[in-house]
N, C-alpha and C positions, 0 to 999 in steps of 0.2 A: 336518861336523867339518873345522875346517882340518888343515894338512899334521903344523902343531908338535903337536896336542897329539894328534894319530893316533900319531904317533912316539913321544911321551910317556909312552901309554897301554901300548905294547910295550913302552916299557923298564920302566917298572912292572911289567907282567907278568911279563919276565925276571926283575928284580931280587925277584918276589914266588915266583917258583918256585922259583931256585938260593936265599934264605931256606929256602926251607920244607924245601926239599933239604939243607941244613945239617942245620938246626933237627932233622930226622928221623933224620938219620944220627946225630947227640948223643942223641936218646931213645931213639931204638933196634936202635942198632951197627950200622946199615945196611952192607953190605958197598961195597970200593969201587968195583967193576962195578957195582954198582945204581946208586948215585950218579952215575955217570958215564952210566948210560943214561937219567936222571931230568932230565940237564945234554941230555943229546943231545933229549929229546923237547920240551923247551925251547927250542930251537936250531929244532928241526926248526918248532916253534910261531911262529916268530921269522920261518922263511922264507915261512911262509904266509899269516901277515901283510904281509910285505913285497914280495908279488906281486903286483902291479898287476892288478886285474878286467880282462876283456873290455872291448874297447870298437872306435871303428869309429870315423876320424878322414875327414871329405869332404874332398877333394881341391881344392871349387871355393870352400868358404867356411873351410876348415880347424877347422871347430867339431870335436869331440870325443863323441860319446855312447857311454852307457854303458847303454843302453836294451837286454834282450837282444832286444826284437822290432825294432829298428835295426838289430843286427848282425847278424840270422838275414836277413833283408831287405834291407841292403844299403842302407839308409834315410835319408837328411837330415832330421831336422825344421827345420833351420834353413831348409834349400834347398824342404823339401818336395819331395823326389824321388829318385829312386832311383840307386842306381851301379850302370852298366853294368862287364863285365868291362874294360872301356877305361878306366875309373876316369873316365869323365865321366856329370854327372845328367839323366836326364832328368827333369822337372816334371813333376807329377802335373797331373790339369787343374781339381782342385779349387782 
């Protein structure tokens, strides 16, 4: 899924929650602390979306993974090898 329509789908989500958070509070008198904590868990939904996964960027080819057995390891598959604490790889010998 590209960047726009990951984006997209959040604000859908917003726009479909504070809806229905309306829509609930007109059928049935919801108080306004409710509401407003209906709005905050939405928010709060919004930020956990918005938080970029794990991931573990090599230092010597700059690629990017998002593998968690990469970042538990400390891994290149581009390089095929590992990061030392030096943040240089060494090559596996396969």
């Amino acid at each position: 899924m590209n960047t726009r329509s990951w984006l997209e789908d959040i604000y859908l989500n917003i726009c479909c929650r504070l809806r229905w958070a309306i829509d609930y509070q007109r059928i049935t008198s919801l108080q306004e602390s409710e509401l407003i904590d209906e709005i905050i868990r939405g928010m709060k939904a919004l930020k956990e979306a918005l938080t970029p996964p794990p991931s573990i960027t090599c230092p010597v080819c700059g690629k990017t993974s998002y593998n968690p057995n990469d970042i538990i390891n400390n891994f290149c598959g581009n390089c095929q090898g590992w990061l030392n604490a030096d943040g240089k790889i060494m090559i596996s010998d396969t």
